[in-house]
PDB file of N, CA, C, O and CB in Angstrom:
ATOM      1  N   UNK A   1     107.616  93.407  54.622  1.00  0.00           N
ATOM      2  CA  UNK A   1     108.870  93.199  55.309  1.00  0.00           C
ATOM      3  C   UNK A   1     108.657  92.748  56.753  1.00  0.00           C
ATOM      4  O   UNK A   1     109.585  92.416  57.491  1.00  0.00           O
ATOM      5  CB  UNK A   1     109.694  94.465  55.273  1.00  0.00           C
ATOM      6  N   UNK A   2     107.482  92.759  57.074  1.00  0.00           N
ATOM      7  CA  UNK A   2     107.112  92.569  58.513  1.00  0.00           C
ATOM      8  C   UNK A   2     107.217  93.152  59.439  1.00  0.00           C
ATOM      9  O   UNK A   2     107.962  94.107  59.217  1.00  0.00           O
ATOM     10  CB  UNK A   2     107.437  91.859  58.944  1.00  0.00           C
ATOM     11  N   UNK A   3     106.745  93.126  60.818  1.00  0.00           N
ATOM     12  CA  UNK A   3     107.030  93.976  61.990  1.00  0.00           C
ATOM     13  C   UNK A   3     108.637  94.844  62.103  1.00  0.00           C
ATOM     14  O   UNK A   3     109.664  94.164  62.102  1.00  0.00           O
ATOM     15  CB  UNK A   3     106.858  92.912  63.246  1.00  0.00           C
ATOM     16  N   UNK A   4     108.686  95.868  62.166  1.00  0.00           N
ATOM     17  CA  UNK A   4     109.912  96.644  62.580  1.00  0.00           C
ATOM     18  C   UNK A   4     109.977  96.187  63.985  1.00  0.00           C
ATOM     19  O   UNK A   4     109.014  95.879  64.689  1.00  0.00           O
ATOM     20  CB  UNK A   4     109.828  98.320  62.410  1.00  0.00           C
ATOM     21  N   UNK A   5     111.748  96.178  64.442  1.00  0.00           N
ATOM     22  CA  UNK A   5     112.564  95.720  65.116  1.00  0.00           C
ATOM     23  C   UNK A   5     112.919  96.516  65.822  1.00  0.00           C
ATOM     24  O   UNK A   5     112.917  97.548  65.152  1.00  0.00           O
ATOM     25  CB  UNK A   5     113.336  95.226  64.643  1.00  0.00           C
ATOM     26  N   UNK A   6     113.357  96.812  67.136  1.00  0.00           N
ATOM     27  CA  UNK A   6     113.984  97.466  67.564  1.00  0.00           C
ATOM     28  C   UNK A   6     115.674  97.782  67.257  1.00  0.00           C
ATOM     29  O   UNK A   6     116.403  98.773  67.234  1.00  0.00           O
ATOM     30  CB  UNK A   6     113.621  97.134  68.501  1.00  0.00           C
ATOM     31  N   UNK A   7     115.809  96.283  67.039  1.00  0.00           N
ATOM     32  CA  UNK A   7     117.812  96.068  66.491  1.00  0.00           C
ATOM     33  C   UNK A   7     117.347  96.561  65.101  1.00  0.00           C
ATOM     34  O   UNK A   7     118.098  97.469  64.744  1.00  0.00           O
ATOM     35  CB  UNK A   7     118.870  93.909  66.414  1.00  0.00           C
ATOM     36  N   UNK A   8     116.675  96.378  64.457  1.00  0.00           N
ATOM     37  CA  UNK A   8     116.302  96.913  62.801  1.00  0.00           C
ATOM     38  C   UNK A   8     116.628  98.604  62.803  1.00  0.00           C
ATOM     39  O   UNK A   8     117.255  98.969  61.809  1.00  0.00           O
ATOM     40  CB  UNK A   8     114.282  96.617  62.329  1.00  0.00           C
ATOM     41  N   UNK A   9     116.420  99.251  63.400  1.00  0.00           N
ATOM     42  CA  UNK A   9     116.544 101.120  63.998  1.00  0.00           C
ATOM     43  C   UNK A   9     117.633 101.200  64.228  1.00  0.00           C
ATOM     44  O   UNK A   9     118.414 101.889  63.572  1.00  0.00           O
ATOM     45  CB  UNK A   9     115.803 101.777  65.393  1.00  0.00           C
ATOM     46  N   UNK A  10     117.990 100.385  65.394  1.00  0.00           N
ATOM     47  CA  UNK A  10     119.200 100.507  66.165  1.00  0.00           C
ATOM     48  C   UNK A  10     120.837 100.303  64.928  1.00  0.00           C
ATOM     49  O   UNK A  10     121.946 100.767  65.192  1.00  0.00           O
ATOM     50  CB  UNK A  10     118.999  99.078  67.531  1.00  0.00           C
ATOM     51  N   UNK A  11     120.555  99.675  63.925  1.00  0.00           N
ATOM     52  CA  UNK A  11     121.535  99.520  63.351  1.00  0.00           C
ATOM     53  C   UNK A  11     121.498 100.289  61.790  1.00  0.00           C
ATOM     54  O   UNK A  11     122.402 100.049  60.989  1.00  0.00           O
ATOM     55  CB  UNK A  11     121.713  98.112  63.433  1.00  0.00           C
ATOM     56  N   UNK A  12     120.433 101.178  61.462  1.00  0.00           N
ATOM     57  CA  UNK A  12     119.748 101.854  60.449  1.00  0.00           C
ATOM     58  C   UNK A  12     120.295 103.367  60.602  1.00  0.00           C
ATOM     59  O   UNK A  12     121.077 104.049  59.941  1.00  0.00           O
ATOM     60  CB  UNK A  12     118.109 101.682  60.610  1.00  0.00           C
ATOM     61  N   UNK A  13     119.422 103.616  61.942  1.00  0.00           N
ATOM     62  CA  UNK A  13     119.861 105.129  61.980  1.00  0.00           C
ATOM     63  C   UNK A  13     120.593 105.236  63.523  1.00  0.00           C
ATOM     64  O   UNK A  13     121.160 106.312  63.713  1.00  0.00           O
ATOM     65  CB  UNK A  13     118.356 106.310  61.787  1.00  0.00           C
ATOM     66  N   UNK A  14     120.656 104.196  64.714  1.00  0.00           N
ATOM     67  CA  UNK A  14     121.595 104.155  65.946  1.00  0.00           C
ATOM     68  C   UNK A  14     122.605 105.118  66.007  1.00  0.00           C
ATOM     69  O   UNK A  14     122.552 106.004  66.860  1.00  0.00           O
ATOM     70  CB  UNK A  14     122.276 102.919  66.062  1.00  0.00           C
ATOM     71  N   UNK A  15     123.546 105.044  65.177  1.00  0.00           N
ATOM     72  CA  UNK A  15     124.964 105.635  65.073  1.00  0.00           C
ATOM     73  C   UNK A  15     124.473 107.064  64.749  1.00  0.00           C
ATOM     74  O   UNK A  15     125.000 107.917  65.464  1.00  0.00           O
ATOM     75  CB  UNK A  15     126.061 104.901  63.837  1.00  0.00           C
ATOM     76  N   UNK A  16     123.688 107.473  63.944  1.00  0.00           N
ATOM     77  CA  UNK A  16     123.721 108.625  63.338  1.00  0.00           C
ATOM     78  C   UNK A  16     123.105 109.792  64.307  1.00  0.00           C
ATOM     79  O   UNK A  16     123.058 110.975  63.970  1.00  0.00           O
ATOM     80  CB  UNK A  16     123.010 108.450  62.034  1.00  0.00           C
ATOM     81  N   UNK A  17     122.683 109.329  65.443  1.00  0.00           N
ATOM     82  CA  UNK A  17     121.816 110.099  66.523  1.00  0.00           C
ATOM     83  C   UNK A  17     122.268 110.455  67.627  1.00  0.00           C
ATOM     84  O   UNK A  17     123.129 109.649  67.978  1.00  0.00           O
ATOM     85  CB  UNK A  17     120.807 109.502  66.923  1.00  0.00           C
ATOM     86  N   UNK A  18     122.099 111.395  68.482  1.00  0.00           N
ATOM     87  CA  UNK A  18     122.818 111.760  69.808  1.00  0.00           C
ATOM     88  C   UNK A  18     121.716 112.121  70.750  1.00  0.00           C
ATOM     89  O   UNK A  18     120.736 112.840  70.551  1.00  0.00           O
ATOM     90  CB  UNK A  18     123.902 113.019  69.667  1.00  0.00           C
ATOM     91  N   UNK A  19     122.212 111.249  72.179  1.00  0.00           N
ATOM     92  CA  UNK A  19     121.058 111.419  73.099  1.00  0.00           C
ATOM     93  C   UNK A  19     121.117 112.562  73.656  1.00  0.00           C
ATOM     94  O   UNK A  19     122.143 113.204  73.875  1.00  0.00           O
ATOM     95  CB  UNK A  19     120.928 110.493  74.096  1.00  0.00           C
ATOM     96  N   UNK A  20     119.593 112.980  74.004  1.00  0.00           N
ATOM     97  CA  UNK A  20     119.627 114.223  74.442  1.00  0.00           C
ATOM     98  C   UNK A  20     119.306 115.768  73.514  1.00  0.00           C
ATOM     99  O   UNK A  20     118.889 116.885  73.822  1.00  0.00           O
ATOM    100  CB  UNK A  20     120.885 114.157  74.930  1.00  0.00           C
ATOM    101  N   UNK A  21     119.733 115.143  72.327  1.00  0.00           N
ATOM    102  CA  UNK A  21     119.870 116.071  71.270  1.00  0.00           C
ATOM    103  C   UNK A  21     118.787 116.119  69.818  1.00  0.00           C
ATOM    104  O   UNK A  21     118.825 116.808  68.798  1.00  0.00           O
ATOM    105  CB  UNK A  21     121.288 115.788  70.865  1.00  0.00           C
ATOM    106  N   UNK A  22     117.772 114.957  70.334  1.00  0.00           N
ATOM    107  CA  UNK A  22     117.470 114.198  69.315  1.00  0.00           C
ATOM    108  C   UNK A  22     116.049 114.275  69.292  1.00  0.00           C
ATOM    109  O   UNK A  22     115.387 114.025  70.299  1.00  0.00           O
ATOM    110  CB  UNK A  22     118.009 112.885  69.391  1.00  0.00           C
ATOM    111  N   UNK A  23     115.537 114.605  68.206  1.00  0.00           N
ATOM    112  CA  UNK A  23     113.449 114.842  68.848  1.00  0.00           C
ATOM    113  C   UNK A  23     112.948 113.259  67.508  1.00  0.00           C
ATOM    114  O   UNK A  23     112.906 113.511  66.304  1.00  0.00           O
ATOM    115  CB  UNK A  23     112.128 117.649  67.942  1.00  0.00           C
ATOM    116  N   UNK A  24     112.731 112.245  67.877  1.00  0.00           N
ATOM    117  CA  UNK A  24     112.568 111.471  66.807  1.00  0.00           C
ATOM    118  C   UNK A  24     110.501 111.476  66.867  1.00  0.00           C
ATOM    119  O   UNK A  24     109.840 111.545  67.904  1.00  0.00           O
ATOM    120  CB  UNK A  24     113.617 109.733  67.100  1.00  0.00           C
ATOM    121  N   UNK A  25     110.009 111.392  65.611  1.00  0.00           N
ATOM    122  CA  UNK A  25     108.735 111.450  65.311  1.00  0.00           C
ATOM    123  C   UNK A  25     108.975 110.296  64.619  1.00  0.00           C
ATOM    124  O   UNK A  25     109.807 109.964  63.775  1.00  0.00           O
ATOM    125  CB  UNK A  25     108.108 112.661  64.668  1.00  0.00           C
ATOM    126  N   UNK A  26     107.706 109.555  65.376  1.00  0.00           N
ATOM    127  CA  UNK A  26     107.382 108.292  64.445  1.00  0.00           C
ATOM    128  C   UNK A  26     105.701 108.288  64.777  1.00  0.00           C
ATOM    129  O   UNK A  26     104.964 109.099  65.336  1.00  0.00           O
ATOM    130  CB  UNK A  26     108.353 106.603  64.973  1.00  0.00           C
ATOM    131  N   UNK A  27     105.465 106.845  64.091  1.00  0.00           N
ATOM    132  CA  UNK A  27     104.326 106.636  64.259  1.00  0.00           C
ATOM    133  C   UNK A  27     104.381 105.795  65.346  1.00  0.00           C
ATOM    134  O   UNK A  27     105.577 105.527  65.454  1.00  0.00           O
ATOM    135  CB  UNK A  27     103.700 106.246  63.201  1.00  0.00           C
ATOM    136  N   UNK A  28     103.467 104.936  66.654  1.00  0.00           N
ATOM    137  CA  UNK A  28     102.803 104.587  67.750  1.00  0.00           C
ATOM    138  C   UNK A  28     104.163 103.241  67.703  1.00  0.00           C
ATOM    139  O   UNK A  28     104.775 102.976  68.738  1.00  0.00           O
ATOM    140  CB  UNK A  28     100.821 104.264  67.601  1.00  0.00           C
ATOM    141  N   UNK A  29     104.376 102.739  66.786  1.00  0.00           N
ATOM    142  CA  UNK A  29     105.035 101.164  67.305  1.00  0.00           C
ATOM    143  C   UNK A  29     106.169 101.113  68.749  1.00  0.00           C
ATOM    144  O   UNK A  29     107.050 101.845  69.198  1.00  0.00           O
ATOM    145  CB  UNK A  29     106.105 100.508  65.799  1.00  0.00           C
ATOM    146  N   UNK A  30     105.756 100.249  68.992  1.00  0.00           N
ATOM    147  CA  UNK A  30     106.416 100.161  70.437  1.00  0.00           C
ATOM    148  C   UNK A  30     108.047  99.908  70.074  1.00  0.00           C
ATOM    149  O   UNK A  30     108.749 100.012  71.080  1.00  0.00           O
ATOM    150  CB  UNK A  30     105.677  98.734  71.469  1.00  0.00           C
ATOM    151  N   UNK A  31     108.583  99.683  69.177  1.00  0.00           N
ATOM    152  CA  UNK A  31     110.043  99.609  68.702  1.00  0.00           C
ATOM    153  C   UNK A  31     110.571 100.858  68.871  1.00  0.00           C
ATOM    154  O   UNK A  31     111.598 101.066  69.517  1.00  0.00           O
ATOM    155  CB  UNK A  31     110.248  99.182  67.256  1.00  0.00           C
ATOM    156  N   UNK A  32     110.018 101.577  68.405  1.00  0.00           N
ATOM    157  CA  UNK A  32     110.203 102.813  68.237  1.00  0.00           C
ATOM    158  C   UNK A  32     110.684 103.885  69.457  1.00  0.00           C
ATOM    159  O   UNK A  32     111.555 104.729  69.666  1.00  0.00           O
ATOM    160  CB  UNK A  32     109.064 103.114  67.712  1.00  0.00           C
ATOM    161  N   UNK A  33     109.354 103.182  70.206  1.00  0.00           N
ATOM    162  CA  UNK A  33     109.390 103.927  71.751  1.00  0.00           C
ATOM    163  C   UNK A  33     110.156 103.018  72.535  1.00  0.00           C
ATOM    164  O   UNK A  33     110.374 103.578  73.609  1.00  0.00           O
ATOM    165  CB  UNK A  33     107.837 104.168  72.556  1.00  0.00           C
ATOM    166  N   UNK A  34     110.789 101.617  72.509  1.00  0.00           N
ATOM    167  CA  UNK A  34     111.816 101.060  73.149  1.00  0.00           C
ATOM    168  C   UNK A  34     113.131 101.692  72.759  1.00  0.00           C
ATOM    169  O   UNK A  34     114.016 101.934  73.579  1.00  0.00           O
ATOM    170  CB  UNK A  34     111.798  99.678  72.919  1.00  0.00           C
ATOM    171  N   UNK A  35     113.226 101.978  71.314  1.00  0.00           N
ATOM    172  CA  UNK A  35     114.293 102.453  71.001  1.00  0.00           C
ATOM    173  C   UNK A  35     115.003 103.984  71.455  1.00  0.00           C
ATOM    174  O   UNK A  35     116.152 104.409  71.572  1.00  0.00           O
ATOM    175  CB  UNK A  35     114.109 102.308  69.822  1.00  0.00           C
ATOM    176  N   UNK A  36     113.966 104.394  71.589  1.00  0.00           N
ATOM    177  CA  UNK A  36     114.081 106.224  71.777  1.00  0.00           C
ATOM    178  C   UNK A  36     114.244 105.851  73.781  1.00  0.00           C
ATOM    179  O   UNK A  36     115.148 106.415  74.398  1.00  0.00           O
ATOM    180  CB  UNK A  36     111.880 107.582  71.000  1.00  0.00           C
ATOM    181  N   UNK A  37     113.606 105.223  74.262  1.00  0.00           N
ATOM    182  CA  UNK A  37     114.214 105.083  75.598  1.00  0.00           C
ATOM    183  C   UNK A  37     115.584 104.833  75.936  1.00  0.00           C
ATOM    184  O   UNK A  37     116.302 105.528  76.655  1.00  0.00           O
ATOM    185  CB  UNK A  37     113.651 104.192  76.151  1.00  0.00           C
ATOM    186  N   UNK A  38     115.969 103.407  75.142  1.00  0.00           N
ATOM    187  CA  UNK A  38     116.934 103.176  75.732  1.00  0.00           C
ATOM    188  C   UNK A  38     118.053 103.966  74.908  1.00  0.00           C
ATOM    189  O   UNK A  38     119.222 103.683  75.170  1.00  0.00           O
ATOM    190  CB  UNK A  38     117.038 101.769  75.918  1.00  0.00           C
ATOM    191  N   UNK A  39     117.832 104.789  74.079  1.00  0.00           N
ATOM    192  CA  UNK A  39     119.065 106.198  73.544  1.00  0.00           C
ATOM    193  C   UNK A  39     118.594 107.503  74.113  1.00  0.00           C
ATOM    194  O   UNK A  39     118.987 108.442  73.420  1.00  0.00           O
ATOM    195  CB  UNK A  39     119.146 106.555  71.607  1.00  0.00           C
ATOM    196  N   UNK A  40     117.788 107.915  75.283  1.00  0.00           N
ATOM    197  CA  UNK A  40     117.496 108.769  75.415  1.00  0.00           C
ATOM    198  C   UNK A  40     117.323 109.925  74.621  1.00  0.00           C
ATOM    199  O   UNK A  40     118.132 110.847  74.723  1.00  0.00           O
ATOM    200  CB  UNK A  40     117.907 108.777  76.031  1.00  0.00           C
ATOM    201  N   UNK A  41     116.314 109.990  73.799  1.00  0.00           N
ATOM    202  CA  UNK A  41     115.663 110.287  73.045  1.00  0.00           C
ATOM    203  C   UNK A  41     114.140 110.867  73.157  1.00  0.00           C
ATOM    204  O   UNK A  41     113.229 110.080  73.415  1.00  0.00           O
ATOM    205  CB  UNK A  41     115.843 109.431  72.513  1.00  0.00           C
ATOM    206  N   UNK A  42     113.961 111.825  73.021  1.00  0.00           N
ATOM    207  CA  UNK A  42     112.447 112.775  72.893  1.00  0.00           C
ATOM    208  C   UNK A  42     112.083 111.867  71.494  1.00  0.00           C
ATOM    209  O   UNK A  42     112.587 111.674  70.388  1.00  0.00           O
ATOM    210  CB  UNK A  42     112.626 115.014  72.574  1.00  0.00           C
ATOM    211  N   UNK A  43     110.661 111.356  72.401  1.00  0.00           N
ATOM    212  CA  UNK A  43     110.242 110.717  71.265  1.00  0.00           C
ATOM    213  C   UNK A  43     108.589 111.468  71.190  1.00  0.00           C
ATOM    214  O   UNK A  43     108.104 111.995  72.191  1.00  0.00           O
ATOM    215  CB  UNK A  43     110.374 108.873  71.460  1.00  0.00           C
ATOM    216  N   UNK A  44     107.983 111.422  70.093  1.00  0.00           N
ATOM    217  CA  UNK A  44     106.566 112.017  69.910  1.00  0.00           C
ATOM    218  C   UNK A  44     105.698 111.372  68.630  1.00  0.00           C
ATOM    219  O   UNK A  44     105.853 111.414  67.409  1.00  0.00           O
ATOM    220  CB  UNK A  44     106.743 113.668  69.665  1.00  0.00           C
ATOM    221  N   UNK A  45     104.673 110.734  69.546  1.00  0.00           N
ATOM    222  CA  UNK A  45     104.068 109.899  68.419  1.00  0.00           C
ATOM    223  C   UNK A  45     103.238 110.529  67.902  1.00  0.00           C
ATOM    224  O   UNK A  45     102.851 111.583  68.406  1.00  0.00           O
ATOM    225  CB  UNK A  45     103.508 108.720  68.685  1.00  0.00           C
ATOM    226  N   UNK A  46     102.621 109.934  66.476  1.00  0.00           N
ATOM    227  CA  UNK A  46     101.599 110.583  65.563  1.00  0.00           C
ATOM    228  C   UNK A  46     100.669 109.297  65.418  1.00  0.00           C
ATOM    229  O   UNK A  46     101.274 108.311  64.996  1.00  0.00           O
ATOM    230  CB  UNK A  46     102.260 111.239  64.004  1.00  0.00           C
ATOM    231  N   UNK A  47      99.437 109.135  65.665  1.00  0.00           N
ATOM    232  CA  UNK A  47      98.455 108.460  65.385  1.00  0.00           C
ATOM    233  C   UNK A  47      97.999 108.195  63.895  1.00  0.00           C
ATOM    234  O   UNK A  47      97.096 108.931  63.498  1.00  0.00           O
ATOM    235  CB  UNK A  47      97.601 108.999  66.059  1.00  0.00           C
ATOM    236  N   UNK A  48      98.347 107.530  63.272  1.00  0.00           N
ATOM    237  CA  UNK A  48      97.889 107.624  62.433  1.00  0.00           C
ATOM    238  C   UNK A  48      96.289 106.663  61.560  1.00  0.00           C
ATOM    239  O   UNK A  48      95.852 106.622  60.410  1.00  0.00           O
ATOM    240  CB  UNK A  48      99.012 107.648  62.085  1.00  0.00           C
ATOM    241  N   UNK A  49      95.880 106.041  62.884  1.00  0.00           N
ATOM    242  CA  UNK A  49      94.674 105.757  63.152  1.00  0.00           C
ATOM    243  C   UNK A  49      93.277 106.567  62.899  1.00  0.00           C
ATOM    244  O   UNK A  49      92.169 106.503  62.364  1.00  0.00           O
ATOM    245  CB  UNK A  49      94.828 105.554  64.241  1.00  0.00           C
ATOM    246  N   UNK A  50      94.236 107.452  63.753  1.00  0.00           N
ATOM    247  CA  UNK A  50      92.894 108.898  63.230  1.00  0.00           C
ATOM    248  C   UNK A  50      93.661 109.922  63.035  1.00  0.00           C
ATOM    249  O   UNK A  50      93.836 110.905  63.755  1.00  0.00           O
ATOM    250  CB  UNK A  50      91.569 109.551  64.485  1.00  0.00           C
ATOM    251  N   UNK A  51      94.303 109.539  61.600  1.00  0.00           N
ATOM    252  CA  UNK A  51      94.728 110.498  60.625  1.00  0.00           C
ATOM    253  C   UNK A  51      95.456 111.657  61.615  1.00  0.00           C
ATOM    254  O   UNK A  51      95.074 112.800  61.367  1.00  0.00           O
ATOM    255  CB  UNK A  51      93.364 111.075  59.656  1.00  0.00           C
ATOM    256  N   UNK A  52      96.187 111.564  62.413  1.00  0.00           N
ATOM    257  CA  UNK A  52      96.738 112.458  63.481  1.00  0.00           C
ATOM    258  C   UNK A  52      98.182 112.693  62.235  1.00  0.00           C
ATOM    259  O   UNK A  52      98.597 111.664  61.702  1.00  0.00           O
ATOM    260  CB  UNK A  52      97.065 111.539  65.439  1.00  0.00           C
ATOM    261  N   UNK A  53      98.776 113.892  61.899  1.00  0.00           N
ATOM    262  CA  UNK A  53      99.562 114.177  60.804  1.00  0.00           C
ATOM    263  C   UNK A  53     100.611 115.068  61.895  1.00  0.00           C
ATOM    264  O   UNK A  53     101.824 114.854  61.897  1.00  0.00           O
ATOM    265  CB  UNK A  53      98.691 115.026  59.358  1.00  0.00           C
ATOM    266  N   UNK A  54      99.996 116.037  62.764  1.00  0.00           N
ATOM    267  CA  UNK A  54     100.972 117.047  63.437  1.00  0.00           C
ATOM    268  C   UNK A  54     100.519 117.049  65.052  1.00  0.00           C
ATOM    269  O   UNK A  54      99.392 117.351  65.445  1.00  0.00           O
ATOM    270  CB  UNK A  54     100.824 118.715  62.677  1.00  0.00           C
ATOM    271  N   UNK A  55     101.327 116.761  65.661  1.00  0.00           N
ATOM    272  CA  UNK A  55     101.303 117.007  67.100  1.00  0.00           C
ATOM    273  C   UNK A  55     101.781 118.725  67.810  1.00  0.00           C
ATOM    274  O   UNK A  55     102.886 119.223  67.598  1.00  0.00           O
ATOM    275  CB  UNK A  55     102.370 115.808  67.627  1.00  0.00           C
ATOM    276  N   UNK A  56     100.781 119.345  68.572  1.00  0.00           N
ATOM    277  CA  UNK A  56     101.508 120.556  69.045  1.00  0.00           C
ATOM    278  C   UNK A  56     101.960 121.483  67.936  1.00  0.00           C
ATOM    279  O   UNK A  56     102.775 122.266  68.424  1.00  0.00           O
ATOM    280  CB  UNK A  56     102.714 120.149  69.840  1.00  0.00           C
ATOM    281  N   UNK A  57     101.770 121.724  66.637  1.00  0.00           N
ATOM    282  CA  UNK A  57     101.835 122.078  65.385  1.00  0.00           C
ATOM    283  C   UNK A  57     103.370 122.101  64.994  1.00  0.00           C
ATOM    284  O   UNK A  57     103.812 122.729  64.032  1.00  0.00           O
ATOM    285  CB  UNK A  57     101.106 123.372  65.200  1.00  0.00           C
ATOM    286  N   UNK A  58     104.075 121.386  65.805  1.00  0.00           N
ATOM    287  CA  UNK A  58     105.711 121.371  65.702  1.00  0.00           C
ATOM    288  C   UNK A  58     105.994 120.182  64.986  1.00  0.00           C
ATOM    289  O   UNK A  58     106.666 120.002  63.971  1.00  0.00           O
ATOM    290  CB  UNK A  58     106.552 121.339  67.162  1.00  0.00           C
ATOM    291  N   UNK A  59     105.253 119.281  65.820  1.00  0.00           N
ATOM    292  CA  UNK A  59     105.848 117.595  65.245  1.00  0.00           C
ATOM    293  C   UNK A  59     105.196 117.103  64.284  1.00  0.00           C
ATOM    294  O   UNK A  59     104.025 116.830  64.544  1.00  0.00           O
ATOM    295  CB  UNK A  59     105.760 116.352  66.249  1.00  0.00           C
ATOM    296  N   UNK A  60     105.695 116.815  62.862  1.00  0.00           N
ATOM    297  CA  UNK A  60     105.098 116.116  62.135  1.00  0.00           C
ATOM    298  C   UNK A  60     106.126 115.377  61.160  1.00  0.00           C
ATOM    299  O   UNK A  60     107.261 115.766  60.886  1.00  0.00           O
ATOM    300  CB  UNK A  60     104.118 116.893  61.573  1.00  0.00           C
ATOM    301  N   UNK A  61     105.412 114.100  60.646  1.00  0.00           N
ATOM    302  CA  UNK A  61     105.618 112.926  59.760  1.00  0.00           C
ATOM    303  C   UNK A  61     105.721 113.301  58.272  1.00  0.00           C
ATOM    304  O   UNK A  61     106.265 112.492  57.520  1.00  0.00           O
ATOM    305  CB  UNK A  61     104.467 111.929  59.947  1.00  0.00           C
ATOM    306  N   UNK A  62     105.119 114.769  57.650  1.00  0.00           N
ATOM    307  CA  UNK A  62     104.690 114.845  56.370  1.00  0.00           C
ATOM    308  C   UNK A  62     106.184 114.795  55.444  1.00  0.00           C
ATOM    309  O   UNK A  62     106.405 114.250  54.363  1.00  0.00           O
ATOM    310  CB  UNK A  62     103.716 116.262  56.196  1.00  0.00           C
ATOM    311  N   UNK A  63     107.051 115.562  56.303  1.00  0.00           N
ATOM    312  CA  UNK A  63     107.873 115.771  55.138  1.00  0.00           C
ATOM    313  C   UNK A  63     108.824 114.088  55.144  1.00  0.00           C
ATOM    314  O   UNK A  63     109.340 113.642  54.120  1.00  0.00           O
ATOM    315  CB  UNK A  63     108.968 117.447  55.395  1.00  0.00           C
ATOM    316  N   UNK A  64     108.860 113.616  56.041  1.00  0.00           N
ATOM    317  CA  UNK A  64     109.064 112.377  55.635  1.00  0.00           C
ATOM    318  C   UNK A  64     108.694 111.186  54.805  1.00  0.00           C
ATOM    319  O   UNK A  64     109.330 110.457  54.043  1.00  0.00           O
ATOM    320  CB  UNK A  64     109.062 112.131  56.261  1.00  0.00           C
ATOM    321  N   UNK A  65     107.443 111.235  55.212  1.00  0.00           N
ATOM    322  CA  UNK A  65     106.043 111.101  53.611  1.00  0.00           C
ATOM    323  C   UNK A  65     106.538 111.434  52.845  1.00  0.00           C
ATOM    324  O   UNK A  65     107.564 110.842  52.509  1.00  0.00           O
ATOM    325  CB  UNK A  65     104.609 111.933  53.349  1.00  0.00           C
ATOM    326  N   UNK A  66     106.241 112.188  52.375  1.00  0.00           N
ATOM    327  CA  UNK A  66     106.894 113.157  50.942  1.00  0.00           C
ATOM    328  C   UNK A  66     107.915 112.882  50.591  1.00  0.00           C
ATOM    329  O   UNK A  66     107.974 112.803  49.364  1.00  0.00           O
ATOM    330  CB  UNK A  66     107.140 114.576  50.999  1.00  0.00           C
ATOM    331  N   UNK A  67     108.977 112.645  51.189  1.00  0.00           N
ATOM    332  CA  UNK A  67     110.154 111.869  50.457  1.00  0.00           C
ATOM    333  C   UNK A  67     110.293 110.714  50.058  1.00  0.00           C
ATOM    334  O   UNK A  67     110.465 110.414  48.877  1.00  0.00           O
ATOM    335  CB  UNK A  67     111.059 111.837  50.986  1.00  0.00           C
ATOM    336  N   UNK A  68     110.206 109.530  51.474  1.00  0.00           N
ATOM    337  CA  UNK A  68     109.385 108.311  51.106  1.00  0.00           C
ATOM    338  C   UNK A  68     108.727 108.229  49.773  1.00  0.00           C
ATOM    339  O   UNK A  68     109.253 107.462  48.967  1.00  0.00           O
ATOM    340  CB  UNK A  68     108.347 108.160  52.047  1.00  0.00           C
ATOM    341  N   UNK A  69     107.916 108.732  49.489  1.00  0.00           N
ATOM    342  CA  UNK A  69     107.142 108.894  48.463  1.00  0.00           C
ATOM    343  C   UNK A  69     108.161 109.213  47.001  1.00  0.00           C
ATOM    344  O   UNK A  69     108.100 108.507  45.994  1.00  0.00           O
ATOM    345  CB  UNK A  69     106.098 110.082  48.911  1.00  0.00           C
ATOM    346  N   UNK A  70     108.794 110.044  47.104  1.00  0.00           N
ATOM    347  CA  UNK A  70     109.262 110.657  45.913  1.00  0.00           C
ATOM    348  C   UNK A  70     110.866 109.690  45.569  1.00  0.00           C
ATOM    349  O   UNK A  70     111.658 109.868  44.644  1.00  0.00           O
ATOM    350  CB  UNK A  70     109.454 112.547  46.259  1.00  0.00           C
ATOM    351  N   UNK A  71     110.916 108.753  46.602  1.00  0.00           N
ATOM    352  CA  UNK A  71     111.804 107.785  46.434  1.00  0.00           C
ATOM    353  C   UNK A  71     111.321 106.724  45.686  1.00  0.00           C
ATOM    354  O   UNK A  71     111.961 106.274  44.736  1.00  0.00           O
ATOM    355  CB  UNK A  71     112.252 107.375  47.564  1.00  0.00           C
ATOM    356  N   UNK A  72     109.987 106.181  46.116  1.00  0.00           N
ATOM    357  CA  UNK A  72     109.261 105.231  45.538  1.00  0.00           C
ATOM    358  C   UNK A  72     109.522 105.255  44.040  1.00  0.00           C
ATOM    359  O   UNK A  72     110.119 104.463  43.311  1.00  0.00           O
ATOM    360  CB  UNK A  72     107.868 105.399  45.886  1.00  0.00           C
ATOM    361  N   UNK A  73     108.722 106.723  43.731  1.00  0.00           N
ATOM    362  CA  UNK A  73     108.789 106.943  42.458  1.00  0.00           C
ATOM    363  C   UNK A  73     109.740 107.356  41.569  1.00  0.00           C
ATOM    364  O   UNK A  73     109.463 107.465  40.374  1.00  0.00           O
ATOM    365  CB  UNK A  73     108.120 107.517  42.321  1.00  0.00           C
TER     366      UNK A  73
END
């Protein structure tokens, strides 16, 4: 599907989020972190370069995986 967008987020999950209120976990892409700026947004990345899964043992990607996943299939 190619590079993710910043307007690609912004019109996906935008509406559904409130600044200030909002802890978004993603992985490193800079869309991501443009996006969470300009909605003021706690953003916390996960590396997944070197297999980085949980940040601070609070933040993690898995259970999103896991669904992802169980959608696929």
């Amino acid at each position: 599907m190619g590079r993710l967008k910043k307007v690609v987020i912004e019109n996906v999950i935008g509406s559904k989020l409130k600044a200030n209120k909002t802890i978004l976990c993603s992985d490193a892409r800079i869309s991501y972190k443009r996006f969470a700026i300009d909605n003021e947004i706690e953003h916390h990345t996960l590396k997944a370069r070197v297999k980085q899964r949980v940040k601070n043992k609070i933040y993690h990607i898995q259970h999103v995986n896991s669904t992802h996943n169980r959608v696929k299939k």
